[in-house]
C-alpha positions in Angstrom: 19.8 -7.6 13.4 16.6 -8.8 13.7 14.0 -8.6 11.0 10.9 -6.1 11.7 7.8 -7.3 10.2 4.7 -5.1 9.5 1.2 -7.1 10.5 -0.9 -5.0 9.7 -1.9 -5.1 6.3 -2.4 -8.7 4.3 -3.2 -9.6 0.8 -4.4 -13.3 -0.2 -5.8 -14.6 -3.2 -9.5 -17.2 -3.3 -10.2 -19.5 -6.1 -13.6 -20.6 -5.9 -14.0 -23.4 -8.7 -18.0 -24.4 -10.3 -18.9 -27.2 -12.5 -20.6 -26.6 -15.4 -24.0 -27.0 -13.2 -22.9 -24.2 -11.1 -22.4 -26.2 -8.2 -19.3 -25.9 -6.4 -16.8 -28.1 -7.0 -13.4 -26.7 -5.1 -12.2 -23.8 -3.0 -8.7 -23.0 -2.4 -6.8 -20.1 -0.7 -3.7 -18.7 -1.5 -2.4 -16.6 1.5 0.8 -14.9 -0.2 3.5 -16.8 -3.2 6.2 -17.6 -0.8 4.4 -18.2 2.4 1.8 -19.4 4.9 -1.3 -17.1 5.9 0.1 -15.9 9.4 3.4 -14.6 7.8 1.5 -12.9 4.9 2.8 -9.1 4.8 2.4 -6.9 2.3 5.4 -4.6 3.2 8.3 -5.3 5.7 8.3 -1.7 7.6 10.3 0.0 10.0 10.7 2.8 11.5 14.8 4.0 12.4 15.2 6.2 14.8 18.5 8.2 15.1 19.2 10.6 18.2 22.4 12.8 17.6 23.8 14.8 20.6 26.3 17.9 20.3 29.5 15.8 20.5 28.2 13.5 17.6 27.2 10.6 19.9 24.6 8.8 18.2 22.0 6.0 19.2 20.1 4.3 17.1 16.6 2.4 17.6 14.6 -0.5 15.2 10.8 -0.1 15.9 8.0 -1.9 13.9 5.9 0.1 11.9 2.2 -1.1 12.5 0.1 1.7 13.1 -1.2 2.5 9.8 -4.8 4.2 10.5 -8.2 3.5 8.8 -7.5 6.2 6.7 -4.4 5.0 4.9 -6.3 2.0 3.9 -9.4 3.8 3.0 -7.0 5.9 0.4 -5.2 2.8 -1.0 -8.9 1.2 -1.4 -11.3 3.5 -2.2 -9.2 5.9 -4.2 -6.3 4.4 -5.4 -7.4 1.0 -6.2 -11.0 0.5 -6.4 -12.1 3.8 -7.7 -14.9 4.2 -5.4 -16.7 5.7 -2.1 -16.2 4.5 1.3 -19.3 3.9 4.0 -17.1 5.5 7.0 -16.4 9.0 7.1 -12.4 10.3 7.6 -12.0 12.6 10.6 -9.4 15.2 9.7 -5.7 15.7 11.5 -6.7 19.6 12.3 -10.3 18.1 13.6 -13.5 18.2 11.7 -14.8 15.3 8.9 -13.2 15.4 5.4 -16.4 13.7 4.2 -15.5 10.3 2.6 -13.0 9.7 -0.2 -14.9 9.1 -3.4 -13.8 7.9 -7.1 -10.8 9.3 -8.5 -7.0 9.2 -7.9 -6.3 11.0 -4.9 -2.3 11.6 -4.1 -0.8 12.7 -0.9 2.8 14.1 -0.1 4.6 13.5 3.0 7.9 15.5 1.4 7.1 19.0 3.4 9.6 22.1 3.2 12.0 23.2 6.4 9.7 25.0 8.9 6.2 23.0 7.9 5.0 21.1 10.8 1.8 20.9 9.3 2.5 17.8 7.3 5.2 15.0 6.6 6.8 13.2 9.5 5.5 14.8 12.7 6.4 14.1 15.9 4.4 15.3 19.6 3.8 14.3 23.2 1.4 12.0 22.9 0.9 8.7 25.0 -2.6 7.6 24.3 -2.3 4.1 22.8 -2.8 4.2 19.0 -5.8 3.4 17.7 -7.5 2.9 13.8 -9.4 6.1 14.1 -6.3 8.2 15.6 -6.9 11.3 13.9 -4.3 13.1 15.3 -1.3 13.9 17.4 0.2 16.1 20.7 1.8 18.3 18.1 5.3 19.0 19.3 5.5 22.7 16.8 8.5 24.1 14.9 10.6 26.8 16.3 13.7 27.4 18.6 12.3 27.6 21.9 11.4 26.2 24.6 9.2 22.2 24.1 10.3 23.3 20.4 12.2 21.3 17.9 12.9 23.3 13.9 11.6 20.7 11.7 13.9 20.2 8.6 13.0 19.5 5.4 11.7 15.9 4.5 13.3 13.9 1.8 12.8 10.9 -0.4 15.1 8.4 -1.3 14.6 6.1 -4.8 14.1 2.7 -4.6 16.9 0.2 -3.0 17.9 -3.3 -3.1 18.0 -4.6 0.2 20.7 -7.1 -0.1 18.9 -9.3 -2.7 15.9 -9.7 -0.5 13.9 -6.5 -1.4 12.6 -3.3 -2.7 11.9 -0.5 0.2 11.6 3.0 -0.4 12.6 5.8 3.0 11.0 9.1 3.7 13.5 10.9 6.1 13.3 14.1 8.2 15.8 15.6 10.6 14.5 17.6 13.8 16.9 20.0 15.6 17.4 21.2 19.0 18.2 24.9 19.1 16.9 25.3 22.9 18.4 25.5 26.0 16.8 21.9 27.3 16.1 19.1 26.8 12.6 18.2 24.1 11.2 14.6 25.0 9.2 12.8 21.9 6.9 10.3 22.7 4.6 10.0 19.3 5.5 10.2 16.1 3.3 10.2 12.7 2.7 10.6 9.0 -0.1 13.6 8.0 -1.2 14.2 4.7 -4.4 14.9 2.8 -7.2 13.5 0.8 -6.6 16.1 -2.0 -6.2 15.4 -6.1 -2.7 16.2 -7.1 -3.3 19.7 -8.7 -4.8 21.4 -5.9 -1.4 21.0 -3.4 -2.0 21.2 0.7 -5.2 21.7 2.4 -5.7 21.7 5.7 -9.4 21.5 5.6 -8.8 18.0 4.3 -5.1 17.2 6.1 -5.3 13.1 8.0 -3.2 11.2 10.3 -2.0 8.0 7.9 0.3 6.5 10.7 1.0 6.9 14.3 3.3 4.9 16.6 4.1 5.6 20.0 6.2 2.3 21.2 9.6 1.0 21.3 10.6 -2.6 19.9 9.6 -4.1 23.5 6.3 -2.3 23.3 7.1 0.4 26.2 6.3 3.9 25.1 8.7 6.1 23.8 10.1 8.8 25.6 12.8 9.8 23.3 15.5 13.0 24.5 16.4 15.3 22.1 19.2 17.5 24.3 20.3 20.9 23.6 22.3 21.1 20.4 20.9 17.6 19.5 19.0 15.8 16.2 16.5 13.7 16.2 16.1 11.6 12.6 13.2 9.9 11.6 13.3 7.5 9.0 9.7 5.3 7.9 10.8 2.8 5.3 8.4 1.1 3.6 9.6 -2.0 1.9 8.4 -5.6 -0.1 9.5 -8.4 0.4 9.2 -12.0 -1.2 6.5 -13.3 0.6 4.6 -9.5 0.3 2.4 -10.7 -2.7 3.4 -7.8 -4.1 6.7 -6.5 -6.3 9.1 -4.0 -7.3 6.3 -2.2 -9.7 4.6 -1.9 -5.9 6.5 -0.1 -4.0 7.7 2.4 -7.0 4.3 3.1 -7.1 4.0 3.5 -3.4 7.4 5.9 -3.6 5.4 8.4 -6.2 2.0 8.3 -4.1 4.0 9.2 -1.0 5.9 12.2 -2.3 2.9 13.3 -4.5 5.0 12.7 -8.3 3.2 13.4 -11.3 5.1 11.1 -13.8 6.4 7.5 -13.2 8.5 6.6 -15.9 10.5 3.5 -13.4 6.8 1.7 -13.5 8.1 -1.5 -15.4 5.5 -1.9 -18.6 4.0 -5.2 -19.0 4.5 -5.7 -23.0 7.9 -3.2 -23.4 9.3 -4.4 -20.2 10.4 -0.7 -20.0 9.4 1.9 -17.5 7.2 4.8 -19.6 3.9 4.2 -17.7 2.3 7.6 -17.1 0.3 9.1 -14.0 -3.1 9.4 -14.4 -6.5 9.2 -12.2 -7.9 5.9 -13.2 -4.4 4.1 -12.5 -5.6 1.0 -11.0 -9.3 1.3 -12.4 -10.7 -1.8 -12.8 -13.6 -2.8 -16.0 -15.8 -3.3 -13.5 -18.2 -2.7 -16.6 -16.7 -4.8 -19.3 -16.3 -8.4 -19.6 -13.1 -9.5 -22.0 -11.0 -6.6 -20.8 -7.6 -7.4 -19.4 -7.7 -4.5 -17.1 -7.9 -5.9 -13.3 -8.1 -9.5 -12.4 -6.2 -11.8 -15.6 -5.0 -15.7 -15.3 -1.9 -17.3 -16.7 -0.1 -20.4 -18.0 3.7 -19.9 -16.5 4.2 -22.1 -13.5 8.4 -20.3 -12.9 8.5 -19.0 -8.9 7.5 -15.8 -7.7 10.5 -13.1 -7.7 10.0 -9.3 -7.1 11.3 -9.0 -10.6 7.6 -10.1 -12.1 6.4 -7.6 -14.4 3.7 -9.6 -16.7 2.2 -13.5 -16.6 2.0 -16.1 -19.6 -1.4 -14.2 -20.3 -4.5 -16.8 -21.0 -6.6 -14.5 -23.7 -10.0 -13.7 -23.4 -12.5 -15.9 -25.8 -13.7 -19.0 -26.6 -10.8 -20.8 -28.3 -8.3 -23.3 -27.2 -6.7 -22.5 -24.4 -8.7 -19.4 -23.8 -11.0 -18.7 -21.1 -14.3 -15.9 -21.0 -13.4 -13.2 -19.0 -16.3 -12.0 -16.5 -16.8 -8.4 -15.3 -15.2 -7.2 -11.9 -17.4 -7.5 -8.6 -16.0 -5.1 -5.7 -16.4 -5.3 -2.1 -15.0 -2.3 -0.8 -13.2 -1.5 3.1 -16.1 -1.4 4.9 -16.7 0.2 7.9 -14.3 0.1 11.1 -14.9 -2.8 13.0 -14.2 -1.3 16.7 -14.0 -4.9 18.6 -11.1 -6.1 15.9 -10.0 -2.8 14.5 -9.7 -4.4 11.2 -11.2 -4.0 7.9 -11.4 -5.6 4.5 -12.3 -5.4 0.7 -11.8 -7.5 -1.9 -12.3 -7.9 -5.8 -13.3 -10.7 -7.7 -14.1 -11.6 -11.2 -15.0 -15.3 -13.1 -13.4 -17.1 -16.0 -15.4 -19.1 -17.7 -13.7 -21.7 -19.9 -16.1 -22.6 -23.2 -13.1 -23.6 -25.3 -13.9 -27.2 -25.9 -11.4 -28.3 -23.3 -9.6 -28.3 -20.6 -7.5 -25.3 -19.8 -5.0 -24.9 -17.0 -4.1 -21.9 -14.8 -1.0 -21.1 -12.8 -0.9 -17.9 -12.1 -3.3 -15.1 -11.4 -2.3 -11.4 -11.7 -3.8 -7.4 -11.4 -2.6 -6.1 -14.4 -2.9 -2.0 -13.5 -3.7 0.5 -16.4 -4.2 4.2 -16.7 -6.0 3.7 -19.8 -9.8 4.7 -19.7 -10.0 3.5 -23.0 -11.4 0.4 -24.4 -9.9 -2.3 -25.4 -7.0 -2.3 -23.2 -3.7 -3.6 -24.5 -1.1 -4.9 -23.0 0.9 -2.0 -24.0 -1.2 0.3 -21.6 -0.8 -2.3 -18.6 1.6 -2.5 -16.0 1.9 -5.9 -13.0 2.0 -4.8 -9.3 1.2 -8.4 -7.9 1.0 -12.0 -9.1 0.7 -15.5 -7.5 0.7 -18.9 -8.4 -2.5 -21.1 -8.3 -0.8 -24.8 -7.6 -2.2 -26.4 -11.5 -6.1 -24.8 -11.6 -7.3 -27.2 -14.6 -10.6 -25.9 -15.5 -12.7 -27.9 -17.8 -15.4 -27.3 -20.4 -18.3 -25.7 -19.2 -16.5 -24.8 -15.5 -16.2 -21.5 -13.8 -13.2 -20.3 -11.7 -14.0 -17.1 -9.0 -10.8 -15.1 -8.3 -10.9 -13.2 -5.2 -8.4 -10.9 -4.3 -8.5 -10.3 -0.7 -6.9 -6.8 1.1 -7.1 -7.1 5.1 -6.2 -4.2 7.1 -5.5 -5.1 11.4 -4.7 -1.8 12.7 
């Protein structure tokens, strides 16, 4: 079967390299570990679609999973990674602005109970072509009559190997025909909310994260549900080896999407065991501090990228051999929707300074992720989600590297 890969969200790395002048000696780009910049995918998605009539007959349909909104990125920017407000205001699923999201860890839950068609997977009627500021959809609503389908509940599986090649996590929900005709879905989509984890549901701030409306050949969908029939919905969300990203990733992505309050599977950098915690300042950077190991760090290992990477052959912070001076964090954060591309971007970047007395190489550049407000940071409070190799960065006295990370959403 053939592969489904998600465009729609990209991660690449920017070294920017300065003599000890200042002047700028080198810049190199690093689109993703594994491969070149227009096959750069932070998570091979896909949406299965599974139609079930009353004698059991079942068909089954692959479609790409694209349509991510400006919202999902705004969350995985503003509030789950950069710990900051956004310039562009989020328009609410049930209508109205939700304001901007601002610093602190926001969660959102797409596991919703039998009978809530409020939030979860949701499915309507739909045909307007998606679009990054979708905000909602032609709610097809729970019940047992007529243009109704009874929403089951939605589930969560764990995270599966898939066949050696990678990681993907499924939310699944089942939707039953009880009427007398047939119900025809054209849209489907995932709605949650902006809210902190203790404060559950809220419709005041409830958004449309995804929406997709086509079939593999880019034809709408126009899917028949008949009497006695199922329709199941299944969004997987997946990495991959040329993602940029690994297995800590989409754990982490499982336990945002189903709202979890621990995460003991996150694999710790120093233990190399899962007992990482769930806190609001989970990927907060120093932004603040130079010397912290919090954010942006360099390495000396030079082994391949796997999905297996949990921590790097750490360069320490300092001034002695082999050690480089560890800058503060610089953000740019998603800025506002461009309408002609529908795209956006932020990225973070931070300097290394080597005053050793010598040279110093770098292979490797990481985000090492902490919960940890305190200072300083250890490795025992860390955990990897990402890490890429730099091709031999030899740095010499007096000389600067920039590390940018780059996050680009196409919607």
């Amino acid at each position: 079967m053939k592969k489904l890969k998600s465009h729609n969200i990209k991660l690449g790395v920017g070294a920017k390299i300065f003599d000890k002048n200042g002047d700028l000696k080198e810049e190199r780009f690093y689109p993703s570990p594994n491969s070149s910049i227009d096959q750069c995918y932070l998570q091979s998605n896909k949406i299965t679609i599974e139609v079930k009539d009353a004698d059991s007959n079942i068909e089954i349909q692959e479609i790409p999973f694209r349509t991510f909104t400006y919202n999902y990125a705004a969350h995985w920017t503003a509030a789950g990674l950069f710990q900051t407000s956004l310039p562009d205001s989020i328009t609410g699923a049930f209508g109205g602005s939700v304001g901007t999201p601002s610093v602190g860890r926001y969660s959102y839950d797409l596991v919703s109970a039998a009978g809530n068609d409020e939030y979860g997977i949701l499915i309507g009627t739909g045909s307007t072509a998606p679009s990054h500021s979708d905000y909602n959809l032609g709610w097809i609503t729970h019940g047992t009559g007529s243009n109704q389908l009874y929403y089951n509940i939605a589930t969560f599986t764990g995270i599966v190997d898939v066949s050696g090649s990678g990681y993907k996590t499924r939310t699944t929900r089942t939707f039953s025909n009880y009427g007398s005709e047939s119900v025809f879905v054209k849209e489907m989509g995932l709605v949650t909310d902006f809210n902190y984890l203790s404060f559950g549901f809220n419709y005041s701030t409830a958004v449309l994260f995804a929406r997709d409306i086509t079939d593999i050949t880019g034809s709408t969908l126009n899917i028949e549900v008949p009497p006695s029939g199922t329709l199941t919905i299944n969004y997987d969300f997946e990495v991959n080896p040329e993602s940029g990203f690994n297995k800590n990733w989409i754990t982490n992505v499982r336990y945002e999407l189903q709202n979890a309050t621990t995460m003991t599977n996150i694999i710790n950098i120093l233990s190399q065991s899962g007992q990482i915690s769930y806190n609001d300042v989970q990927f907060q950077f120093d932004t603040a501090t130079t010397g912290s190991i919090k954010g942006l760090v360099c390495g000396s290992g030079s082994a391949a990228v796997t999905l297996e990477d949990f921590r790097i052959g750490l360069i320490q912070n300092g001034t002695g051999a082999g050690q480089l001076v560890y800058g503060q964090h610089a953000r740019n954060v998603l800025g506002a929707r461009a309408v002609s591309s529908q795209s956006a971007q932020c990225n973070v970047t931070r300097n290394f300074t080597n005053n050793s007395g010598g040279s110093v190489d770098i292979n490797e550049v990481a985000i090492y992720a902490s919960d940890d407000s305190s200072y300083p940071i250890t490795e025992a409070d860390c955990w990897m989600p990402t890490r890429f190799l730099t091709a031999g960065i030899t740095l010499e006295d007096g000389e600067t590297v920039e590390f940018r990370f780059v996050f680009l959403f196409e919607f």
